[in-house]
N, C-alpha and C positions, 0 to 999 in steps of 0.2 A: 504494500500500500504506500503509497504517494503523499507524503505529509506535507503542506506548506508552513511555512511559518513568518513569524512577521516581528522583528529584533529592534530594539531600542538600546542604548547604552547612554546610561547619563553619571555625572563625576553627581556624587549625594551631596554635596559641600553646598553646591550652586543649582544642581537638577539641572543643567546647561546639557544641553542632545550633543554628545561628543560625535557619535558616528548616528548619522541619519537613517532613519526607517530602510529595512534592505531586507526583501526576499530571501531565505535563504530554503532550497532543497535540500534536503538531508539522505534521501536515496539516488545513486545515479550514477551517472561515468564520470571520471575525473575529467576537467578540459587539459592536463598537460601532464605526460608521464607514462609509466605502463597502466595496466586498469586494474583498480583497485579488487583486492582480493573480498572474499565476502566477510572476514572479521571486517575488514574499514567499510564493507557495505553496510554492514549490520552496527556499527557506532555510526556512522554519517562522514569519516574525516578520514585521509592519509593518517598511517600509523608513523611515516617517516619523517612528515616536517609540521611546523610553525611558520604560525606567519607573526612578526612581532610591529611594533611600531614604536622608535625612540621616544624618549620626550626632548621636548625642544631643550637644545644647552649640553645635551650629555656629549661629551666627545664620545669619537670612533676609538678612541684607547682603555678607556671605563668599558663600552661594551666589548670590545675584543676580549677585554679581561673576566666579564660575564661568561661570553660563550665557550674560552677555555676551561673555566668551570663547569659549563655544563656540557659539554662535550659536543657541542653542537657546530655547523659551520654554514658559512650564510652560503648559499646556492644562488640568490639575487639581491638587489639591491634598485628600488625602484626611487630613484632619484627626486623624480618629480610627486611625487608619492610621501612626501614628507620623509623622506629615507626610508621607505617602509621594506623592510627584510623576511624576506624567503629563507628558514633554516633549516637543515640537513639534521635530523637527532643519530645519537651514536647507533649503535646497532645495543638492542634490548631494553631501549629507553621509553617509556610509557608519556604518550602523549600530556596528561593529565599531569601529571608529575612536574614537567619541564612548563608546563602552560604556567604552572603554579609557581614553582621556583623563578620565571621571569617576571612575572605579576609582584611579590613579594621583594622584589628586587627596588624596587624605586625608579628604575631609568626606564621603563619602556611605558608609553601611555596607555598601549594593552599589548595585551598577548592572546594568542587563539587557533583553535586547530585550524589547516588546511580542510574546510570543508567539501564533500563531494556535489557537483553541480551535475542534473544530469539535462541532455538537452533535449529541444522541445520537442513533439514526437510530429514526423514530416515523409508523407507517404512519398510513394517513385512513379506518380503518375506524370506523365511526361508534358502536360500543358501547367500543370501546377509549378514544377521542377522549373519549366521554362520564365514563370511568371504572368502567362497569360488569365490567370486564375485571380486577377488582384483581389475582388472580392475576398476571398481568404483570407487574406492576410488583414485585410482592413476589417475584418472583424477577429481580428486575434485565431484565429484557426488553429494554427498550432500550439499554440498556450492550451488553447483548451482542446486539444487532442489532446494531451499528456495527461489527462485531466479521463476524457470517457471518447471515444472515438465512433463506440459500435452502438448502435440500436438494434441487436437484429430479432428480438423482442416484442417489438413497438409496430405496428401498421399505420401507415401513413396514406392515406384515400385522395390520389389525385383528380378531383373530379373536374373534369377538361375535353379535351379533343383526344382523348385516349392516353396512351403508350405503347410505344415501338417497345413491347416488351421480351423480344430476340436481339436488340442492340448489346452488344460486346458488353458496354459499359453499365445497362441495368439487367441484366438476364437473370444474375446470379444475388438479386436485391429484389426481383418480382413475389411479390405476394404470391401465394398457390392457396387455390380455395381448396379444403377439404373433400367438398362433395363432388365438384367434377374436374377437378383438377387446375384448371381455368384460372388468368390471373387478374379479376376483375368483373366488369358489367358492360353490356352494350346497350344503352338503352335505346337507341333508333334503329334497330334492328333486331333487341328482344333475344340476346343473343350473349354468351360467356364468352367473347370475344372480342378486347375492347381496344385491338388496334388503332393505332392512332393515323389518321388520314390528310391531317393539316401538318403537325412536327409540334405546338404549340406545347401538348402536354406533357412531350417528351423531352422538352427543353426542362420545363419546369420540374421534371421527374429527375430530368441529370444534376441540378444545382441543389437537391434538398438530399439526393442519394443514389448520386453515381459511385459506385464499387471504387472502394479505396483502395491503393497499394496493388492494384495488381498491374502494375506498367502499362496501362491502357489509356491513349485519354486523357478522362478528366476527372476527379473525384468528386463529390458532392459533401455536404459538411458534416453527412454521418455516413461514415465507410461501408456500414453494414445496417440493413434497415429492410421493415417489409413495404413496397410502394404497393399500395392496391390500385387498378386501374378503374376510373368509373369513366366511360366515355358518354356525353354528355350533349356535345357539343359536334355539327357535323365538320365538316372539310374547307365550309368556310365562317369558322368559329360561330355561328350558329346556334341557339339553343333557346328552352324555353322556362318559364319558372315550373313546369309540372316540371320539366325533364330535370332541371338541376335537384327540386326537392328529389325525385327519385333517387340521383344518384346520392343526394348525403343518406336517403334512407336505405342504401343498399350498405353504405360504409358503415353505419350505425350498426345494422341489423349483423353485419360480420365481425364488427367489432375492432375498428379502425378508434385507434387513436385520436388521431387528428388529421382534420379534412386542410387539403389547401383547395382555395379559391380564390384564384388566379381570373379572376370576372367579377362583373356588379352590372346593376342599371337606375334608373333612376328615379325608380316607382315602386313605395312603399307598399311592399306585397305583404297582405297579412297572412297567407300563405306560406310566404317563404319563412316570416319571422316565426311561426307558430312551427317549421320546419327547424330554425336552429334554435328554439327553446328545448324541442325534445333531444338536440343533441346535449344542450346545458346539462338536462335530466341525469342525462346518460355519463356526464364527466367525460364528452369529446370537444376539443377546441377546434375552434373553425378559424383557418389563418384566413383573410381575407387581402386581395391587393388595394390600395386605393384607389385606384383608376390613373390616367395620363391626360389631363384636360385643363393642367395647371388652374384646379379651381379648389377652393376652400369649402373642405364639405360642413365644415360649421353652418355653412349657410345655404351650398347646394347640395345635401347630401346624396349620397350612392349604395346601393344595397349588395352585399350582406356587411360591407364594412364598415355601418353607422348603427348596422344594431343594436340597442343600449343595452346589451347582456355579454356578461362577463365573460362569456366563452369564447366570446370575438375578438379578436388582437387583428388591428386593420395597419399596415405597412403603405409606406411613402415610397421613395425609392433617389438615393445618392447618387454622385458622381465621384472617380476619383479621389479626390480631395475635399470630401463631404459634404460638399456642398447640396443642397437640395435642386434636384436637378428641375430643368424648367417644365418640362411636362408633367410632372407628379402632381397629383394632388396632394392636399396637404391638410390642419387641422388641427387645432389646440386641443378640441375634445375629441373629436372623431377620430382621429390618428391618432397612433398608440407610439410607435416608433417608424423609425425608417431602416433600411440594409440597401448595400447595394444592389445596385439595377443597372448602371451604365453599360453596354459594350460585355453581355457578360457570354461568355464561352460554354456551350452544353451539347449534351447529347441533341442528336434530330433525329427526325422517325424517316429522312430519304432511304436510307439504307442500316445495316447491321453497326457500319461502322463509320458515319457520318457526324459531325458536328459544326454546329453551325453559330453565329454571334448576333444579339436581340440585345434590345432594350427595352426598359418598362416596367413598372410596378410588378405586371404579373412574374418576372424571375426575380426581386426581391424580397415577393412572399416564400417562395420557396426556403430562401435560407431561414427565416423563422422557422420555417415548418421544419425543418431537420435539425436546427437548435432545439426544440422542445423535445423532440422525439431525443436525443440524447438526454437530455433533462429527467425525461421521462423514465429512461434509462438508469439514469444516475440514483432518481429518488423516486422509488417506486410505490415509497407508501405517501405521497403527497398527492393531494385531489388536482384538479385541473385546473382552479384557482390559484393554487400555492405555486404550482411550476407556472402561471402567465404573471405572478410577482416575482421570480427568482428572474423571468427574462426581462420584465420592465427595471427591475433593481440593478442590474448586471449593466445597464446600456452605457455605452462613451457619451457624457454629455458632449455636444457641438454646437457652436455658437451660431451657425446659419439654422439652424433648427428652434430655437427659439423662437415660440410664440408658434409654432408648424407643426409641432407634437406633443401630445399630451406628455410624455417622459423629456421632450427636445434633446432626445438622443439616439444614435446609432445604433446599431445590434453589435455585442459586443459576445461571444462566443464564451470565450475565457471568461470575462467576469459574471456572466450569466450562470455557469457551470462551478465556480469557487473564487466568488468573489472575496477580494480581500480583506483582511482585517488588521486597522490601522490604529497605531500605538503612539498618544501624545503624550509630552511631559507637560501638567500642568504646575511643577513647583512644590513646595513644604505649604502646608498646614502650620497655623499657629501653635499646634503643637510638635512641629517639626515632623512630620511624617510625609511621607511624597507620593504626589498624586500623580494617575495617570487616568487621560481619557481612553477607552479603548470603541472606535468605530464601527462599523461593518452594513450590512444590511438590516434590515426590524428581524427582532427576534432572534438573533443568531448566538448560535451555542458555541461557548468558548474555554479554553483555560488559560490564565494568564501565569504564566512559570517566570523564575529569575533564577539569578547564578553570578560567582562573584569570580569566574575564572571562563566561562563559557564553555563549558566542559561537564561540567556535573550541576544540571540543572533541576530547580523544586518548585513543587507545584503551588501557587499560593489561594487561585480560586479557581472553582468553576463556577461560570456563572452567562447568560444570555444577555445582550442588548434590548433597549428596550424597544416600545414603539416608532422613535423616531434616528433609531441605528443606532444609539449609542449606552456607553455607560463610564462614569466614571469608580475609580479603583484605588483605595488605597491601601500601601505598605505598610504595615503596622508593626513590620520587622527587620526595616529597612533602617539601621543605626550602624555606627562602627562600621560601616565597611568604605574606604575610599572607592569606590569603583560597583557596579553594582547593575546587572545586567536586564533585561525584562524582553519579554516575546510573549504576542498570544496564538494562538494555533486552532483553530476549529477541530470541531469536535464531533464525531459523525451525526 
């Protein structure tokens, strides 16, 4: 298991943040050296060096004369770095040991194991690899692959213009129904076979969960997933509100997760609304797009993505550089968030192994819809409310989104999936005792540990945030010690 953690270091005298808030992985591959054995997997650090840092004023002669005492020898020396030194321990020397003896020393400002960093987890699909995939990465993709990558669990009901579902890159990600094998619904032809005829749904099917890692391609932002097909819509996107309620009530009735819908119009169907309340019922979210007509549905709304029921998360759609692109609709209330949409590269239903590049709202519902479906993944005993707060909560605030979305931010993968949790100094107490704010999301489980070496850490609380993400913390056994370290860490 994959721990985050999230580190504070303050001098007690003053509470002054010596070293600022810093991610640290504790499982993973070293970035420099041979690969660390599983003792140093299983502590978190190389067994063979320190990293120390002078304090200002000590000559190079004082610690020369440290490290022959401790048998240690500097390996580097980062100049600019405030002299920060890379050390070699002898052979049989216990990390903890030496952390401690230069700690007690008085000349270095701290002392600390060479932690294990491991990196971010990054499939070998060949349009990703290349960078055509930017999406990805502007929603932190690989952050939060390292984090859950598979839904293969979860059913995600494209209800659209079908799915090419013999393409290379979804074949081995198609839903298979039970009963007759079939991977989907055809509702204009009444038929288990829901080929797609226009390419629309097979675009939208490759960005939420195109087969990762298998050097094909393109990946979609959950590697592994069930896509059910509900073809909906004919050849020249086409369709009607009976036919689209059919298709939510064929993904309901099979037991789809969550519906994307990648469509809307502009006529308050009470038909269709009384169609996604019985998905509400049922604990399925309906991703909706917001449409492309650069109109503000606050006041022109669009259906199903003005729904006022909480199953609905309605998507805007970005540019490169997050800007709200011009043809999106948009929406202080009606819009939930935005993901990208610009130029985005996916599966097409021309052939087995065709792809092709769109733009539009309708391919940045998609990435919701396979963020949740990993979500979903992740925390499998949370209702369908809890996981559309973890993706609202998770999102990259942006400032062209302001006033444009009800969150006025990106879809953020990574923070959506383990969002962080962030550790402030607020100072001594009149009766000297030191505070700390600790951040994160509402309600979030934590423990907040400390340690006077960084080495051998104690647990001081568990305890959750409150409604409005936070909570403050105090030390109550925080005295005598110069140096005095603090991290909080979620908690399953």
């Amino acid at each position: 298991m994959k721990v985050r953690s999230y580190l504070s270091m303050f001098r007690m005298a003053s509470a002054r943040v010596q070293v600022g808030e810093a991610a640290l992985t504790l499982i993973g591959a070293a970035l420099l050296g041979p690969s660390p054995s599983s003792a140093e997997l299983t502590h978190g650090y190389r067994s063979d060096r320190i990293l120390i840092q002078p304090r200002a004023g000590i000559t190079l002669e004082r610690l020369r004369d440290l490290h022959a005492r401790c048998g240690t020898k500097v390996a580097h020396c980062f100049q600019n770095i405030g002299g920060l030194q890379v050390l070699e321990l002898p052979a049989g020397a216990e990390v903890p040991s030496v952390v401690g003896a230069y700690h007690s020393s008085g000349l270095v400002e701290f002392a600390e194991p060479d932690y294990l960093v491991h990196a971010f987890e990054t499939p070998n699909d060949p349009k990703y690899v290349d960078g055509t995939l930017w999406g990805l990465n502007r929603i932190r993709a690989p952050e939060g692959w390292s984090v859950q990558n598979s839904a293969s669990n979860i059913v995600v009901a494209v209800v659209d213009t079908g799915v090419r579902y013999t393409h290379q890159d979804l074949a081995a990600n198609m839903w298979v129904n039970p009963e007759d094998g079939g991977h989907g619904f055809n509702l204009l032809k009444g038929t288990a076979d829901p080929n797609d005829d226009n390419g629309h749904g097979t675009i939208v099917a490759g960005v939420l969960g195109a087969v990762g890692n298998n050097a094909l391609g393109v990946v979609g932002v959950a590697w592994r997933v069930q896509i059910m097909a509900c073809k909906t819509f004919d050849s020249f996107q086409m369709g009607s509100v009976s036919g689209c309620i059919a298709g939510l009530d064929y993904a309901r009735t099979n037991h789809a997760r969550i519906i994307n819908a990648s469509w809307g119009f502009a006529t308050n169907s009470l038909a269709m609304s009384n169609a996604v309340f019985s998905l509400r019922e049922d604990g399925i979210i309906l991703v909706a797009a917001s449409g492309n007509n650069s109109a503000n549905l606050d006041v022109n709304p669009v259906y199903p993505a003005c729904y006022p029921l909480d199953n609905v998360v309605s998507v805007a759609y970005t540019m490169r550089d997050d800007s709200l692109a011009a043809p999106s609709n948009y929406g202080s209330t009606n819009v939930h968030l935005a993901a990208p949409g610009d130029q985005i590269y996916s599966t097409f239903g021309a052939t087995d192994s065709f792809y092709l590049t769109q733009s539009g709202s309708s391919f940045a519902a998609p990435y919701v819809s396979g963020t949740l479906a990993l979500l979903l993944a992740k925390y499998p005993e949370e209702t369908a409310r809890q996981t559309i707060a973890r993706l609202l909560n998770g999102v990259d605030p942006v400032l062209s989104l302001a006033g444009k979305c009800l969150t006025a931010g990106r879809l953020n993968l990574a923070g959506a999936l383990n969002p962080p949790i962030r550790l402030t100094p607020l100072g001594l107490t009149a009766g000297g005792l030191f505070q700390l704010r600790v951040a994160a999301n509402a309600n979030r489980l934590f423990v907040v540990q400390s340690s006077t070496s960084l080495v051998d850490w104690r647990s001081l609380s568990t305890n959750s945030t409150g409604a409005d993400g936070t909570l403050e913390f105090t030390d109550g056994e925080a005295t005598g010690f110069r140096w005095r370290y603090y991290r909080a860490m979620a908690q399953p």
